[in-house]
C-alpha positions in Angstrom: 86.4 -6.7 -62.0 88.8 -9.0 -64.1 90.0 -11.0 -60.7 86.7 -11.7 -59.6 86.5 -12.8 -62.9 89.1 -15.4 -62.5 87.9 -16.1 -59.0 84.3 -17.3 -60.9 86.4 -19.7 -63.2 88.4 -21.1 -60.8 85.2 -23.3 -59.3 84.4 -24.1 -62.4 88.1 -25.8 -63.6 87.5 -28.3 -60.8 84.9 -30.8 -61.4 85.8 -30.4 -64.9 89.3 -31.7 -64.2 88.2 -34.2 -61.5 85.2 -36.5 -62.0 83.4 -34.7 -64.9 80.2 -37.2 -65.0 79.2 -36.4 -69.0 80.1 -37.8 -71.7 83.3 -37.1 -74.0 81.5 -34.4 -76.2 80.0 -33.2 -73.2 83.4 -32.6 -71.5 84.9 -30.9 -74.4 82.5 -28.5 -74.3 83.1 -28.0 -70.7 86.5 -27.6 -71.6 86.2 -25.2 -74.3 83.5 -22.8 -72.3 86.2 -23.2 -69.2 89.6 -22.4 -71.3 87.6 -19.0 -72.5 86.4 -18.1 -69.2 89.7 -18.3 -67.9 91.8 -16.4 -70.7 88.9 -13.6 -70.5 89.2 -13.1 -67.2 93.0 -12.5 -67.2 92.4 -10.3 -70.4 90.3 -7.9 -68.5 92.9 -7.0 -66.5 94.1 -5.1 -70.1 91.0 -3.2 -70.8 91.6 -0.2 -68.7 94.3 0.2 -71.3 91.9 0.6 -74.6 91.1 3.6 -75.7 87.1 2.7 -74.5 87.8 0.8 -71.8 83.8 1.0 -70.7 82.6 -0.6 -73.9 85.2 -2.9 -74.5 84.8 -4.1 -70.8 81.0 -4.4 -71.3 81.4 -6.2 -74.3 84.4 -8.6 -73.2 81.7 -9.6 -69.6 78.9 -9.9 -71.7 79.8 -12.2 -74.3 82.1 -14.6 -71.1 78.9 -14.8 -69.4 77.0 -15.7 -72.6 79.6 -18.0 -74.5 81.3 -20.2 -71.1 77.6 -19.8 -69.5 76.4 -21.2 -72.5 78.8 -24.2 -72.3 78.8 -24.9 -68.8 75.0 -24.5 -68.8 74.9 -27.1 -71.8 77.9 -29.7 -70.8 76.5 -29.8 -66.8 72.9 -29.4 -66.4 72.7 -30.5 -70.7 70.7 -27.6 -71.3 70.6 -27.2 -75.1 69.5 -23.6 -74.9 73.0 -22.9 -73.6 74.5 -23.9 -77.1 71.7 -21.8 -78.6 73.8 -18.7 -76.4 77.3 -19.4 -76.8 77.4 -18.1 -80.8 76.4 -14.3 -79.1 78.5 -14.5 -76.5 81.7 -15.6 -79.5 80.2 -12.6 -81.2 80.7 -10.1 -78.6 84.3 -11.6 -77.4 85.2 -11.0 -81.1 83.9 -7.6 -81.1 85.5 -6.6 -77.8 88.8 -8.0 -79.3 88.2 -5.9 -82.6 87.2 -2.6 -80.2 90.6 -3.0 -78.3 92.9 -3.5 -81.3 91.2 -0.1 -82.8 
């Protein structure tokens, strides 16, 4: 559901854009894992428009959780094994872009 979605990200936007305690790299990360939550969540409200809205949906959750889980987990709690996620989770966001334009 694409507004709880948004709902998710919104708790997320705020220590980022008051008191982040990392460091600049650290931040920009956030940032970055944030900025894609966000504009995910608002383009799931399109998917029951594709022509497979199932596996584009799937595919558009999947790889939000795994690419802004990735950077939150790495930028907050400096997990490096969240980095090691976020390249999947940019796979399947590119994928699900590819299976909605087709």
């Amino acid at each position: 559901d694409s507004v709880k979605a948004h709902e998710d990200a919104w708790p997320f936007a705020e220590p980022g854009a008051h008191g982040f305690q990392g460091d600049v790299g650290e931040k920009r990360v956030f940032d970055t894992g944030n900025r894609y939550h966000l504009l995910h969540s608002v383009a799931l409200l399109a998917v029951p428009l594709t022509r497979r809205p199932m596996l584009v949906g799937s595919l558009m959750t999947t790889g939000m959780i795994l690419f802004s889980g990735g950077c939150y987990l790495n930028a907050v709690f400096e997990m490096r094994s969240g980095a090691q996620m976020a390249p999947f989770g940019g796979t399947l966001l590119i994928a699900a872009w590819l299976c909605a334009a087709l």
